[in-house]
C-alpha positions in Angstrom: 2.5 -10.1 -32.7 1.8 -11.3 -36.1 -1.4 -13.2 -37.0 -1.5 -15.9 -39.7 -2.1 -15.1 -43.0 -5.4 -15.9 -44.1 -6.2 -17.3 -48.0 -8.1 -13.4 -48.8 -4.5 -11.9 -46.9 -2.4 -13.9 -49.6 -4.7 -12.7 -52.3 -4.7 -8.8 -51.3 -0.9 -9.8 -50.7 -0.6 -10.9 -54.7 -3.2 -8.5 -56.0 -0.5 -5.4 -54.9 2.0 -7.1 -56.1 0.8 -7.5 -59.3 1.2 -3.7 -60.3 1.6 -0.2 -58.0 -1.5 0.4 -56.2 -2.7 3.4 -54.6 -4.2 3.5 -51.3 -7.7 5.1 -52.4 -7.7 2.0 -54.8 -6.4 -0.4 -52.3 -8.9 0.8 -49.5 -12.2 1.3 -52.0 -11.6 -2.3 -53.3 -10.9 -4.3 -49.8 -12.4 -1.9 -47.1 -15.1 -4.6 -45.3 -17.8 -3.3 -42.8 -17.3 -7.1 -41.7 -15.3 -7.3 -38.5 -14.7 -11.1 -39.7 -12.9 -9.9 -43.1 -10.7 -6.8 -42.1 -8.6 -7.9 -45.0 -6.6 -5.0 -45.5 -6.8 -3.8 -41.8 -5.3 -7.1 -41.0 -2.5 -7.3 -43.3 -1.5 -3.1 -42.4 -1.4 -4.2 -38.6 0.1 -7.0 -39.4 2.7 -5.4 -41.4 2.4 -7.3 -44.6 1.6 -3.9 -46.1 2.6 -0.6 -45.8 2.3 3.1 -47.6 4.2 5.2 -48.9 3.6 8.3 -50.9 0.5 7.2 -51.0 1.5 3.5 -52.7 0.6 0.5 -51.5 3.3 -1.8 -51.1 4.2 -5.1 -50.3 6.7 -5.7 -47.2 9.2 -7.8 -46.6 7.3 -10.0 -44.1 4.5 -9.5 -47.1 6.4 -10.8 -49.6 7.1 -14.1 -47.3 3.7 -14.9 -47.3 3.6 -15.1 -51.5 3.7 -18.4 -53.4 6.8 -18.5 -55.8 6.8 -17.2 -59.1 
């Protein structure tokens, strides 16, 4: 079941889209002890996200959720 996308999901969402990401650089920069604000948790189980070869990158369903360019 996918969740709503939340204002910090779209800008994780954009922020990996803006250039490759790794995962230590995703996971340093949006890990949350915060149970409220599992940002990048959120969008992984979501599948907005996923990794490969340790890149970060956007999925399909991801790429829904980003305003137009």
């Amino acid at each position: 079941m996918q969740s709503t996308a939340t204002a910090p999901t779209i800008q994780l969402l954009t922020w990996i889209d803006e250039e490759p990401r790794g995962y230590a650089e995703t996971v340093e920069r949006w890990r949350t002890s915060c149970p409220r604000l599992a940002v990048w948790e959120d969008a992984l189980a979501d599948g907005f996200v996923r990794v490969e070869n340790r890149r970060v990158v956007v999925t399909d369903a991801g790429r829904m959720l980003l305003p137009s360019r």
